[in-house]
N, C-alpha and C positions, 0 to 999 in steps of 0.2 A: 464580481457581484456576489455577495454575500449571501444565507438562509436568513428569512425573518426570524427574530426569536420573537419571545411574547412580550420582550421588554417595548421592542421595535415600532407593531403594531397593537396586539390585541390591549398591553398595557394602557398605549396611549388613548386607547378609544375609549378603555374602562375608566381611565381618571377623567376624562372629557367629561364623560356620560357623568360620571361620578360628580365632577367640581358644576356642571352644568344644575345638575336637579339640585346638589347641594344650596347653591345660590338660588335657585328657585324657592327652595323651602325655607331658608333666610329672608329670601323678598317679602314671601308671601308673611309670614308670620310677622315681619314688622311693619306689613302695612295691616295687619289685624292689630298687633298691638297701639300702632298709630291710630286707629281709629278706636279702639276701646278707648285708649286717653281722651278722643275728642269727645266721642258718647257720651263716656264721665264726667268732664268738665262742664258740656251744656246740660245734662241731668242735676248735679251738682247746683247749678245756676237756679234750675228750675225750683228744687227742694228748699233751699235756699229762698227764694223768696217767699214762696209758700209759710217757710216755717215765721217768715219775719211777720208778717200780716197776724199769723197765730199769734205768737210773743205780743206784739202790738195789742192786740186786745186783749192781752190775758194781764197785762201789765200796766194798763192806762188808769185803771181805779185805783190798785195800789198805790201807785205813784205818786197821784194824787193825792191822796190821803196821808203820804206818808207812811203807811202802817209796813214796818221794814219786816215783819215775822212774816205778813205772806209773801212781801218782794223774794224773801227766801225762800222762803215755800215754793214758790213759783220757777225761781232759776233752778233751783236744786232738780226740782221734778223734770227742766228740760236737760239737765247735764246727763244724757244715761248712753253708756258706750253701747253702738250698735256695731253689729257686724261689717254690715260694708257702708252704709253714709248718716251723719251725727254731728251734733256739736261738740264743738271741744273746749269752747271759751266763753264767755259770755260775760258783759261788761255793762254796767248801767251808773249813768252820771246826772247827777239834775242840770238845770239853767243854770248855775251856780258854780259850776265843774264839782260839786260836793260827789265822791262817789259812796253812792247807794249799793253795789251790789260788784263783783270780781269774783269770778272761780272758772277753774278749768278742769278736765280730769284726765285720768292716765299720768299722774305726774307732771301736768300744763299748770305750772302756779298762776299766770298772769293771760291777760289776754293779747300783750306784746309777744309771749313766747309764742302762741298757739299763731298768730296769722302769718309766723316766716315760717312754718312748718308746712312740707310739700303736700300736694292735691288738697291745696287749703284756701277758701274764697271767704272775705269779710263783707258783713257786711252794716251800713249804722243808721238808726230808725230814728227819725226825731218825732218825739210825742207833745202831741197837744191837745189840750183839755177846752174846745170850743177854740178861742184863736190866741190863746194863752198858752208859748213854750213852754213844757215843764221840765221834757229831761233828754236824753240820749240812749240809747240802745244800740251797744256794740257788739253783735254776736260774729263767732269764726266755727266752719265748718269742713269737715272733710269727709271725701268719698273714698282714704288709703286702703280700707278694708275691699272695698270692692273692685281697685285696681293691682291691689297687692295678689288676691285671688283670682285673678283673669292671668296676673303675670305668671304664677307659678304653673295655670294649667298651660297657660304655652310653651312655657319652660319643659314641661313635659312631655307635651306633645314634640316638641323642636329633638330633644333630645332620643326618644323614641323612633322619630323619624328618619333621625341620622342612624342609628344604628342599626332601623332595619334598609336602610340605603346600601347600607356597608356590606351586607348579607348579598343583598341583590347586585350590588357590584362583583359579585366575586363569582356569580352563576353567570351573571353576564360577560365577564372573562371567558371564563372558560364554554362558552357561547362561541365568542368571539373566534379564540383558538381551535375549536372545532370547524365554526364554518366559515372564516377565512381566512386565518395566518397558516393553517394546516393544509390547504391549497393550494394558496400562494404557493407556500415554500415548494410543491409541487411545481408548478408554474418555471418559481424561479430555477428548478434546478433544470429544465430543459431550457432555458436560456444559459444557464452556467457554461450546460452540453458545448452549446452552439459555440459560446465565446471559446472553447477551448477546442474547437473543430473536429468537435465530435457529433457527426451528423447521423447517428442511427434516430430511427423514426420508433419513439417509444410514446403510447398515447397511455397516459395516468387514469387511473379509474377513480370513482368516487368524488371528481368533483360536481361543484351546481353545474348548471347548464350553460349560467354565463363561461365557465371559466373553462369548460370542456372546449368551446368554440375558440377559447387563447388555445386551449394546449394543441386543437387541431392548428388553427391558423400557426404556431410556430413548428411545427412538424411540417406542413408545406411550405413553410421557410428555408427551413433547414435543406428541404429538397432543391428546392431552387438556387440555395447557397450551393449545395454540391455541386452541379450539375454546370453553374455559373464555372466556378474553381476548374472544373475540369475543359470548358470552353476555352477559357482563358488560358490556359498550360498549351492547350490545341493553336488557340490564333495566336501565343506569343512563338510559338516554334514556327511556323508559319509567318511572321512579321518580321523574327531574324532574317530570312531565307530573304525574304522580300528586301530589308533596309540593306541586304547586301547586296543586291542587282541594282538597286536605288542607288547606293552608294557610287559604286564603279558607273552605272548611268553617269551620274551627277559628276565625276572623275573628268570620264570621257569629255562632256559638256564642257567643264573647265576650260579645259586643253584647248576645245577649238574654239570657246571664247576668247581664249587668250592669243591665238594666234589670229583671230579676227578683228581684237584692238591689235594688236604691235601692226597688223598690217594696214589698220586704219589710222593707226599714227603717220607710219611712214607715208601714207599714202596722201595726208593732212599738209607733211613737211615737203612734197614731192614739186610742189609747184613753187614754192620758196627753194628749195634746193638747185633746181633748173635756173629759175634768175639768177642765183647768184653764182651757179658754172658761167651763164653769158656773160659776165662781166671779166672775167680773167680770162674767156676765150676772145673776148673780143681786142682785149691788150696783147695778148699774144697772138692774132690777128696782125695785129697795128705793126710789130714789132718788126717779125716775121717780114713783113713789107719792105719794111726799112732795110732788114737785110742781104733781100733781094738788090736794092740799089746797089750794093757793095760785092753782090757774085765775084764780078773781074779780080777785084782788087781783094784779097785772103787778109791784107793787112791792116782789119779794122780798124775803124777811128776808137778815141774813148766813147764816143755817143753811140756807135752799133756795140760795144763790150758791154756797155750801161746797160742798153736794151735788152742784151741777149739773160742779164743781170734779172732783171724786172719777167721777165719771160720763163727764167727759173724760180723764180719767187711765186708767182701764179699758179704755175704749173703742180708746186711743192703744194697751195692753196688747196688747189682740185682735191688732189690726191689725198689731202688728210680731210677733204667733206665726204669725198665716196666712204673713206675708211671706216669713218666713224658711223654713217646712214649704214652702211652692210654691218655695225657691230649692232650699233640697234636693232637690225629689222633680224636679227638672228635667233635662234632657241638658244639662250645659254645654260640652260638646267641640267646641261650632263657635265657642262665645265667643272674642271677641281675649283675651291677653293685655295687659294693662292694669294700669297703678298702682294699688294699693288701699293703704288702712288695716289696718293690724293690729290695731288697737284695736278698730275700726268690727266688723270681722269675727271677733275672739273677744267680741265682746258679742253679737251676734246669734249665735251659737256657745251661749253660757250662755243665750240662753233658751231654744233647743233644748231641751237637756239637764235644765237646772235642775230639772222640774220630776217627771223621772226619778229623778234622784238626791235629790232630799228627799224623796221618797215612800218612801223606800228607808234613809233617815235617813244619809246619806253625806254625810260636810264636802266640801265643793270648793271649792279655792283655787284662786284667778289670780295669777298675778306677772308682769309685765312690764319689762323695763329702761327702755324710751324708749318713751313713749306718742306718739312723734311718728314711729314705726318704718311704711317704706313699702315695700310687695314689690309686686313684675309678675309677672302671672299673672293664671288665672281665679279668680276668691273662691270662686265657689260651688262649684269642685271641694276646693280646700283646707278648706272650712267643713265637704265631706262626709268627707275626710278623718279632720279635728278630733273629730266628732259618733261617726266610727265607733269612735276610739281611745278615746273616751270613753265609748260603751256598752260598748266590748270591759271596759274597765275596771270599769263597773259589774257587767255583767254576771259580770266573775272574782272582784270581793269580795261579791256581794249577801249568801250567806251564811255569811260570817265571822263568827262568834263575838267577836272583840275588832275594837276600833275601829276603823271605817272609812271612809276619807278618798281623797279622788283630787285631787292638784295639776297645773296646768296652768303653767309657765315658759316665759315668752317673752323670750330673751337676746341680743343685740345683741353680735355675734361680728364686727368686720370688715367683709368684702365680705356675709357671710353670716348668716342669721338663724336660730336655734334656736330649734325646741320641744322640750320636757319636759312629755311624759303618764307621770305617774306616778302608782302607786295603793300599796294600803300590803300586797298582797299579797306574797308569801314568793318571789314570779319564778316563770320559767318550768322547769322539767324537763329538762336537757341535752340529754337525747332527742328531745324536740320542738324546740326550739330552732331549729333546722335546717329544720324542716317546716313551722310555722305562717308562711313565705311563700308556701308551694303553691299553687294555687287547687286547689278544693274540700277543703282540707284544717281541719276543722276538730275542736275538743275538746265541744263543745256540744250538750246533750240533742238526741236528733231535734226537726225542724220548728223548731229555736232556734237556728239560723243554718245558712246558704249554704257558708261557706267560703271565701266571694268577698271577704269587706270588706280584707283585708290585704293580698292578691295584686293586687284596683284599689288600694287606696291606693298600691302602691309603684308600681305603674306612675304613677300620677297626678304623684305626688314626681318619679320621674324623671324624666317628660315636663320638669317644670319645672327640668330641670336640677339636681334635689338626691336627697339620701340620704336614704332611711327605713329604720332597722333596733330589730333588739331590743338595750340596754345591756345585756351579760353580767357588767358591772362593776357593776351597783348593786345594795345588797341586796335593796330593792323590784324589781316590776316595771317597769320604765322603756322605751317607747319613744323616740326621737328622731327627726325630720326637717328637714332644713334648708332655707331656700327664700334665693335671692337678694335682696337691697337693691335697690331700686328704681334706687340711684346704680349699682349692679354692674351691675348689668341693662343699664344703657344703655349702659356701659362696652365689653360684649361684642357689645353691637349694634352 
């Protein structure tokens, strides 16, 4: 912020003042000369007819008579130049158009010259002798001399007035710069202070009283600036301290959120997992029986080999659903990073799942590009990943009305590898859109989900360096995440 100069304010005020009375004294003086015009013109009017009445009977015997030495006589004596109102022409014709009499003065030869001449009124008498026309009376008049001296005294006065305007504009300047731009600029320069955080408390002397009450009121500004600035330096050392016990708080929370979804997962699949142990314990049951018949005899049929066949095949079942529910429900955040199979691990993935979604009578497809595809990372956080997007998915079509399917796409992109969970619902709600990465933000009956599974997953993705989001572009529901190639990976290492 800037000092005022005089150009700033006290100038602007003085040419105001100045252009303001200026047009005043113009106003005024042309609505006097406007009206002197008017004055003169019905004055004018007035003389004028006056003097016609005179001529009229100064003129009516001669005329008659003919006798042309006084008709002259007579015009002559009214042609005489006055000062300010006069004739200037004067025209006399008989019944006959004969003309009797023409003269003007000041150099006016005719009486057509004198009535286009300005502040000039005509006027024409017709004479008659009892009720017998004899002639015409054409006189022209003007009142120039006495608007011509009205104009110059305004002219004078106008011009007078401007110049002593001119005087008093320049007192009134310097008026001005004394008793306000010379303040101000006092004013402004403890606002200058302040902008440049310079808060010493200096109260100016000399100014009015309004302006003492500014310079106090910013002086107890300034104090309050200070004092403000020094708070704030106080509670931001004090809010670190704090955002950091917040923080590790907040840490801590995490952790045993997270460990209260994976156990609310497992604990979700626990009763699906139990059915589908009783159905290979109950074949191996069956079998088992069968081999009992055959104790005696060690030298089984092919139908007890078949069995004993079918009974290792189950058993193999079992053993790869614990494997994978204990790889789940585990912490893997201390695991290395390490090459895996993509294959290896969306098959162990599908039998998680599988036996959720045919309970449920839901198609799920797998597609893969390259069965020979190899990502770095930890499996078993990505397998929980895979598992959550997959129940999210059952879980949003279980009951739809028309058919329902969930495909799983695994695309071989480059450096990078893509998944596609997609299900055959209708998408998400614009509204939520935005929201279902929150954590605890979820759409799901109470006690049927945390809110947590998408807020870890995308942290999980991220850690590994990729993206997980919602496709706003697919008609279906479609999440995506991408994880790096094993050849990338080593790339960047």
């Amino acid at each position: 912020m800037g000092i005022l100069s005089s150009t700033s304010l006290s100038k602007k005020l003085t040419l105001s003042a100045l252009a303001l009375t200026a047009g005043s004294i113009l106003l005024i003086t042309s609505v006097v000369y406007l009206t002197v015009l008017s004055f003169g013109e019905s004055f004018l009017e007035n003389e004028l007819e006056e003097k016609s009445e005179f001529i009229k009977k100064a003129l009516t015997e001669p005329i008659w008579t003919y006798d042309q030495h006084q008709i002259e006589e007579v015009g002559n004596s009214l042609l005489i130049d006055s000062k300010y109102t006069y004739i200037t022409a004067l025209k006399i014709e008989t019944s006959e158009h004969n003309r009797l009499f023409e003269k003007g003065i000041n150099n006016i030869s005719s009486f057509g010259l004198a009535q286009k001449l300005p502040y000039t009124k005509t006027k024409s008498i017709k004479l008659f002798k009892g009720k017998q026309f004899i002639a015409t009376i054409s006189i022209a008049m003007t009142n120039e001399g006495y608007i011509v001296s009205i104009r110059n005294q305004l002219g004078l006065i106008l011009v007078v007035s401007l110049l002593m305007l001119l005087l008093v504009s320049q007192l009134v300047r310097y008026y001005y710069n004394q008793t306000l731009t010379s303040p101000l600029n006092k004013i402004l320069g403890q606002v200058s202070r302040i902008e440049n955080e310079d808060y010493r408390l200096v109260m100016e002397e000399g100014l009015p009283d309004e302006l003492e009450a500014v310079s106090r009121a910013l002086n107890q500004a300034a104090s309050m600036i200070e004092k403000r600035n020094n708070d704030i330096m106080y509670y931001t050392n004090d809010l670190e301290k704090l955002v950091q016990e917040r923080t590790a708080e907040l840490e801590d929370q995490m952790s045993k959120n997270l460990n209260t979804a994976r156990l609310a997962a497992v604990g979700e699949m626990a009763a699906d997992v139990a059915h589908e142990i009783n159905n290979p314990l109950t074949v191996i049951d069956l079998h088992i029986n069968k081999l009992k018949k055959h104790e005696v005899d060690y030298n089984l049929p092919p139908e007890a080999a078949l069995s004993v066949t079918k009974v290792q095949a189950m058993v193999k079942r079992i053993a790869k659903i614990i494997k994978g529910l204990k790889s789940l429900s585990r912490d893997g955040n201390a695991d290395p990073k390490v090459p895996f199979s993509i294959v290896s691990m969306v098959e162990d993935v599908k039998m998680l799942v599988e036996m959720k979604i045919k309970s449920h009578d839901i198609h799920f497809d797998i597609t893969i590009d390259d069965y020979s595809l190899m990502a770095e990372g930890r499996e078993v956080q990505i397998s929980q990943v895979l598992v959550n997007l997959i129940g999210n998915a059952v879980d949003a079509i279980i009951h739809s009305p028309e058919s329902r399917w969930i495909t799983l796409t695994v695309k071989d992109r480059g450096d990078m590898i893509y998944f596609y969970v997609t299900d055959s619902g209708d998408g998400i709600p614009e509204g939520l859109q935005e929201k279902i990465m929150r954590p605890f933000f979820t759409t799901k009956e109470l006690n049927k989900g945390t809110g947590l599974g998408l807020s870890i997953s995308k942290g999980i993705i991220e850690e590994h360096e990729g993206v997980l989001e919602y496709n706003t572009r697919s008609k279906n529901t479609q999440f995506i995440f991408t994880l790096k190639k094993v050849q990338a990976a080593l790339k960047s290492a």
